[in-house]
N, C-alpha and C positions, 0 to 999 in steps of 0.2 A: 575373346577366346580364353579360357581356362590354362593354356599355356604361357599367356602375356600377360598374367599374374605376375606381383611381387611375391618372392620366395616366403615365408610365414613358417612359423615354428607351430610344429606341431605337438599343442601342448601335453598331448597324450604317452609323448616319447619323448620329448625334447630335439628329435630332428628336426634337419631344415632342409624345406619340401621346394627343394630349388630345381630338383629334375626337367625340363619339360621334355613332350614329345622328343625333338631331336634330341636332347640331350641322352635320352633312355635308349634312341636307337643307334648313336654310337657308342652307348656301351656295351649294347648288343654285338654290333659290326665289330669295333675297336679287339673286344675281346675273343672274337673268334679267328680274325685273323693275324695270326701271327708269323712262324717262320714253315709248316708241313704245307703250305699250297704250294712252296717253291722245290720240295722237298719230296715227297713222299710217294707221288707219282712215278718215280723212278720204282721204288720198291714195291708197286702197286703191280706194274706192270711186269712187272716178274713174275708175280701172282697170278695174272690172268693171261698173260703172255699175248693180247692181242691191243688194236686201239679199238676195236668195238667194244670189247671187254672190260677195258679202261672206263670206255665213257660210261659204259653202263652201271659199272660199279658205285662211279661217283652222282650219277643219278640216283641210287638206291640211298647212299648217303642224305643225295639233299631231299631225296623224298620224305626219310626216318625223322631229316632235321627239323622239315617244316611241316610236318605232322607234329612230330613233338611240340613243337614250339606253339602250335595253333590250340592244341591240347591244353598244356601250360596255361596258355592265355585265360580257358575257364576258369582254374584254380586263381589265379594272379587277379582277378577281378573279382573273386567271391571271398578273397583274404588276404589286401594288400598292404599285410604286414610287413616289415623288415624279418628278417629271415628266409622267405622265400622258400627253396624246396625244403628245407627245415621243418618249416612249418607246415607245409599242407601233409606230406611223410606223418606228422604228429597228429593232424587231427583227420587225417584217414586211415588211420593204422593205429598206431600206438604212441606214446612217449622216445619208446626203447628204439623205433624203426627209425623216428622222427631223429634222436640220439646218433644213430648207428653211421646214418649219412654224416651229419654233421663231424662225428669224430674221423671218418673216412675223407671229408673232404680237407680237415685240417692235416690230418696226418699225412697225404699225399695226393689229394688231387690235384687243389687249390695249388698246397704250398709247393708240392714237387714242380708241380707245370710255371709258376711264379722263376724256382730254381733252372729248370730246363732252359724256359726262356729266356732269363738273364746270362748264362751262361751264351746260349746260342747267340745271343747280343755281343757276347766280347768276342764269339768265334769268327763272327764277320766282319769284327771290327778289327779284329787279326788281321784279316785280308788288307784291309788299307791303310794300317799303321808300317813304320821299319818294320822290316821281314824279322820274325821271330821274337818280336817284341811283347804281342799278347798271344800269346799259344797255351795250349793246357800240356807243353812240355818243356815249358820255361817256366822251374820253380823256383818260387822265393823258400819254399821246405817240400825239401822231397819227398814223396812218399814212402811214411813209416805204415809197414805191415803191421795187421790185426790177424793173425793168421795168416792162411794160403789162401784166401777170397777175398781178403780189403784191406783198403789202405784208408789213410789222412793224409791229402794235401795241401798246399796252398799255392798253386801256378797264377801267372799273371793274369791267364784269363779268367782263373776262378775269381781271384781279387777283385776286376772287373765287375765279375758278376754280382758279388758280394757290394760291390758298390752302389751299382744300380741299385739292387734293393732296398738299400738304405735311403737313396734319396729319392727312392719313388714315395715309401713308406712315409717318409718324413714329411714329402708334400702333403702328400694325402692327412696329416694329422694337420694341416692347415689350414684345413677345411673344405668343403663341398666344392665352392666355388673355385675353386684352384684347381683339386683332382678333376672336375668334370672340363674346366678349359684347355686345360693336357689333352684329356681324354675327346674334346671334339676337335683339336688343331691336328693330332696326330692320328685319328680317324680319315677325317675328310683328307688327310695326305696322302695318306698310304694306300686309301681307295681309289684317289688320282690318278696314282700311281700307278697301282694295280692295272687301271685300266688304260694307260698309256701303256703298259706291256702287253696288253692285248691288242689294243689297235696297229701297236707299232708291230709284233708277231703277224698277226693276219695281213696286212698292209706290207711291211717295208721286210720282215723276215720273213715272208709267204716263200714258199721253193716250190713249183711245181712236183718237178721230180717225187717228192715229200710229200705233196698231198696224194698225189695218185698214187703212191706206193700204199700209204699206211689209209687212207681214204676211200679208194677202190679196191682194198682187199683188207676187208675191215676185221673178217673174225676168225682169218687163218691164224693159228695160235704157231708163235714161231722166237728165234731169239733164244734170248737165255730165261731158262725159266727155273723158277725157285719152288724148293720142296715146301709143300703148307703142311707135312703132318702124315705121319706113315707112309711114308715113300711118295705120298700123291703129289703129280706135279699137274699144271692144268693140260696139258697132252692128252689127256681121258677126260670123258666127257662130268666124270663125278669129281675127278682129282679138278675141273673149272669151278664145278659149284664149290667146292671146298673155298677153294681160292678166291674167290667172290667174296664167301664170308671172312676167309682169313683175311682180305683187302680191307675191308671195313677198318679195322684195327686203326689203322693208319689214317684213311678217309675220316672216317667221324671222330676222329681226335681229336684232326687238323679244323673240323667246322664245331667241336665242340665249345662248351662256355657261354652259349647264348643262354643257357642259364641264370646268367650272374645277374641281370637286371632282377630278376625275381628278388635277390637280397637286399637289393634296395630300394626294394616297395615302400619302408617309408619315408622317404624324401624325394618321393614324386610326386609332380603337381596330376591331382585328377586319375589317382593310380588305376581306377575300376576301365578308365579309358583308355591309357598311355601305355600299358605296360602290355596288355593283347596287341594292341598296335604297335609298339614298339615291336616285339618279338617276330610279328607277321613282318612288318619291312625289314627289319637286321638280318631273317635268315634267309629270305627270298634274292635281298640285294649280294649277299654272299655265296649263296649258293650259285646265284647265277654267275657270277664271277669266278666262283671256281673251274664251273663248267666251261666257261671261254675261255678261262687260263690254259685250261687242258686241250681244248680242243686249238687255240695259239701253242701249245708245245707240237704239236702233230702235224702241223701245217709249218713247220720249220726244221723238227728231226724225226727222222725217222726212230719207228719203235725199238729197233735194237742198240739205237743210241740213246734212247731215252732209260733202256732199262741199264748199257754200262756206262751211264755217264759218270765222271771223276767226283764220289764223294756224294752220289745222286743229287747232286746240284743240279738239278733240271732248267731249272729257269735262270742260271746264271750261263747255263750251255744255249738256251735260246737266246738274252741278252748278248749273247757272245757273237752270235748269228748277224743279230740287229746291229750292234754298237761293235765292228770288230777291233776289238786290240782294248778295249775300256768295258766291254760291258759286265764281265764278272764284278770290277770295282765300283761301277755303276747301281749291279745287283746287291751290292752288299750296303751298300750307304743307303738302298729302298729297303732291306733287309733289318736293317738298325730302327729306323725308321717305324716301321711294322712293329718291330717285339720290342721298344719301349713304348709304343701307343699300346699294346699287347700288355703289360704286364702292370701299366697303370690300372687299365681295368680289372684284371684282376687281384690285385693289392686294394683296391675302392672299395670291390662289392664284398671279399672275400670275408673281412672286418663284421661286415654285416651280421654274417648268419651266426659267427661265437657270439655277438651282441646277444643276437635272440637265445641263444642256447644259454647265455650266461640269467638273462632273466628265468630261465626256468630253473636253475642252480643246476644246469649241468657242464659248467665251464667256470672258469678261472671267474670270480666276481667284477672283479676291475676291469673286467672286458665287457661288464653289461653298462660302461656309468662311460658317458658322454663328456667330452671333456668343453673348453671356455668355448671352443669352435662349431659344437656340435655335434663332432665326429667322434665316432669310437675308439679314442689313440690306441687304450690299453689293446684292445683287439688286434690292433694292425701293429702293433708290436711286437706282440706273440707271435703274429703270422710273419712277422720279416724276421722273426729268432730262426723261428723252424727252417723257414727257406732257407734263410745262411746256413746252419745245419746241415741242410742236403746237399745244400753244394759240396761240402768238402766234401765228403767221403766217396771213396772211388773202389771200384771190384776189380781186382787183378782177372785179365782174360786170357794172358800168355804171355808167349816170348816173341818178337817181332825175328824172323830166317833171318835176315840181313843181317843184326845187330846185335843179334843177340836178348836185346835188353828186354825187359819184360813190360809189357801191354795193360794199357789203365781202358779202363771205363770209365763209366759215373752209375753211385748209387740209385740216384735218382732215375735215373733211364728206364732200369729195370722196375724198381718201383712202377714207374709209370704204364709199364710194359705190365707189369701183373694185373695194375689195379681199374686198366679197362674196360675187361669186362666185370669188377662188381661196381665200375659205373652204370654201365649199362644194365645191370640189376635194378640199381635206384632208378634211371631213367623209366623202366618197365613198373615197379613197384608206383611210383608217382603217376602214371598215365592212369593207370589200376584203377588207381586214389579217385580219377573223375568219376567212375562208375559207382564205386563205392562210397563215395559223398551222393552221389542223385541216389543212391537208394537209402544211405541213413539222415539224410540232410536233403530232402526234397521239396520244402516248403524256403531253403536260405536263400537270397536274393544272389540271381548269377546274372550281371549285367552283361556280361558275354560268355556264349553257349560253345563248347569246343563243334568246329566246323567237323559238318557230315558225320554227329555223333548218332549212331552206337560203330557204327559202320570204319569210319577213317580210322580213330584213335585203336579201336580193334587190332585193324590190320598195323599198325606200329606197335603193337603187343607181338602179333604173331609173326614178323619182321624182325622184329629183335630177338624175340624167343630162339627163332631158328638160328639166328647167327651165334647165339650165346650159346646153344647145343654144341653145334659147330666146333666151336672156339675149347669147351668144357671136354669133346672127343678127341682130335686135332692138334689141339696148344693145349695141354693138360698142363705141362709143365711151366707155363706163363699162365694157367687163369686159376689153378686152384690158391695160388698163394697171396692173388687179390683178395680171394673167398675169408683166408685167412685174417688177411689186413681189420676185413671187416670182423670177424670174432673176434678179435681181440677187444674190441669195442664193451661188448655182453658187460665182463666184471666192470670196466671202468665204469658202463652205466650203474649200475650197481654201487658202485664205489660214491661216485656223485651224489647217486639220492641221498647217499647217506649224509656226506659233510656237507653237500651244497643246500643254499638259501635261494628258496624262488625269491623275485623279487613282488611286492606286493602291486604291481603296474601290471594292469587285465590286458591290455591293451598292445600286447608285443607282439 
């Protein structure tokens, strides 16, 4: 078998094409699940205020995901370069489109969610250190105001986080082989895991009471319910659809990054094979795991506990059910768990696509050159700069009634918040990109064909189109300012051509 290969350098790149199958589909799995499956469902459900509405939401998620993903696959097996959506962005559209992403994924998708996630890592790891020891209200420097909208801090949990990323980063510049044994021991954990909270939810926190409540009266919209955008709440039948889409937001965030194997197309073994396979098992196996994750919350609390639960900790309020008196600390040690398997992968692949961009002189040069290991250090050094970066800075939101004192955020959140849907732009741009290759590129060898094409890949065009309308009428003030994120990109392109050096290797 082509995966029981010794690893071999690829003299074309100087990678080392040590990936195999599994290895490709926990970076698939590893990276997509992180801390919003335990999360987010709370917030979802407000959204659509019902548990039929719930499930169906996150089905339209995993529908988007593994449509996309099967999509993907054509691409990934007709151009299994390192760079990944980078690259196909580039040679199905332009330079500037191909650019556009890649400075959008550094600037904040990548690195914010890297940030996010390491922070969210010390938040739970708050939970089972001495009380108040890692909090993001225990500072080693307080926060100094930039204005009335931000600050700079430095709290113990930020530190924390800033830590991890440091010594994810730093494995990772040690080569393949070490980022990818992270990356399958903390995969196949956290999946374990996952699904002993499912078993154990349906099984051992099963409540009658609970299921037939939220079970037998599945699409009565009831509870607390959250405004999506001009007054509309899902109480009306248009203010549901709204809320379906506004749900999205959340749902495909939380299964988002199945992407990232694409960036490291080139050090996998047999990539025209592995890398459509990989993506078909990473999103199917997650997806379905979301879907029993959720349908284990509903068979333990009821919908109006799921939408006010403390902190929308959903799944520490179902462990709580299962494991009483331990299970929040329980939830938090699988929680740790998950988003440092979670942020390996993306610190791994991320490196990848500045690689490719830097061969085309549109990125820092020392990020195209491989170092004694193989790996792209300089790239994944940039990318741990940035993410320390985003950690510090914080948005002032108010003053807490109690205390007076005034209310922090994180920069990064918001970021994150704006820059979803002009992810979801590039996911839609990229799918695009199959059609528009079979019509300028009809003769290029496509060892794998996207499933049910013209047809499937279509309708996750017309799927995300409408949520992005949605989102562009609704959340105007969270999605124009992703739009922006990405202009800003235009002159830097521009900027690059000019000082940057392609490098003379065809082959990237």
């Amino acid at each position: 078998m082509a995966d029981a290969a010794v690893a071999v350098e690829d003299k074309s790149t100087g990678f080392i094409r040590g990936l195999g199958l599994m290895d490709s589909t926990t970076i698939v799995a590893g990276s997509m699940i992180g801390s919003g499956i335990f999360i987010v469902s709370a917030e979802m459900s407000r959204q659509v205020g019902s548990p039929g509405w719930l499930l169906v939401a996150w089905t339209i998620t995993g529908l988007l995901t593994v449509i996309g993903a099967l999509s993907y696959g054509e691409l990934a097996a007709m151009m299994p370069k390192a760079g990944g959506q980078y690259v196909y962005l580039r040679e199905a559209f332009s330079p500037l489109w191909g650019f556009l992403y890649g400075w959008t994924l550094f600037m904040v998708i990548q690195t914010g969610t890297i940030a996010a996630v390491a922070v969210g890592f010390a938040k739970y790891f708050g939970l089972i250190a001495p009380p108040d020891l890692i909090s993001e209200t225990h500072y080693l420097i307080r926060p100094i105001h930039l204005g009335s909208s931000y600050a700079i801090s430095l709290s113990t949990a930020q530190l924390v986080g800033l830590l991890l990323i440091a010594l994810l980063t730093w494995m990772n510049t040690r080569g393949l082989k070490l980022g990818k044994f992270v990356q399958n021991v903390f995969t196949v954990t956290k999946t374990g895991a996952l699904i002993a909270l499912i078993l154990l939810g349906l099984l051992v926190g099963y409540k009658a009471t609970v299921a037939s409540a939220n079970f037998g009266d599945l699409w009565r919209i009831r509870g607390t319910l959250q405004g999506v955008g001009r007054g509309l709440t899902a109480a009306t039948g248009f203010g549901l659809f709204v809320g379906i889409c506004v749900s999205q937001t959340n749902s495909l965030f939380s299964a988002d990054a199945w992407n990232n194997i694409t960036f490291t197309a080139g050090e996998v073994k047999n990539p025209r094979r592995n890398i459509p396979l990989s993506l078909a098992f990473g999103t199917v196996l997650v997806i379905a795991l979301y879907l029993l994750a959720n349908v284990a919350y509903l068979v333990t609390l009821p919908i109006e506990a799921i939408q006010t639960v403390q902190s929308d900790r959903v799944a520490s309020a179902t462990a709580e059910v299962i494991f009483h008196g331990i299970g929040p600390s329980l939830m938090a040690i699988f929680i740790m768990v998950s988003t440092f398997g979670c942020n390996n992968g993306l610190i791994l692949a991320g490196a990848r696509a500045y690689w490719a961009m830097s061969r085309d002189g549109l990125f820092f040069k020392s990020a195209g050159q491989l170092n004694n290991k193989h790996v792209p250090a300089w790239g994944l050094v940039f990318q741990g700069i940035w993410a320390a970066v985003l950690v510090l800075p914080r948005t002032i939101t108010g003053t807490d009634p109690t205390t007076g004192q005034t209310t922090y955020g994180n920069l990064y959140g918001d970021l994150l918040t704006y820059v979803i849907s002009a992810a979801l732009i590039f996911y839609i741009l990229t799918i695009a990109g199959v059609f528009r290759l079979r019509w300028t590129r009809p003769d290029v060898e496509r060892p794998y064909r996207a499933f049910g094409y013209p047809v499937i890949p279509a309708l996750y065009i017309i799927g995300a189109t409408v949520i992005l309308a949605v989102l562009l009428i609704y959340q105007t003030a969270t999605t124009w300012p992703g739009l922006i994120i990405i202009a800003t990109g235009v002159p830097v392109y521009f900027i690059w051509r000019k000082v940057g050096v392609a490098s003379p290797e065809q082959d990237t």
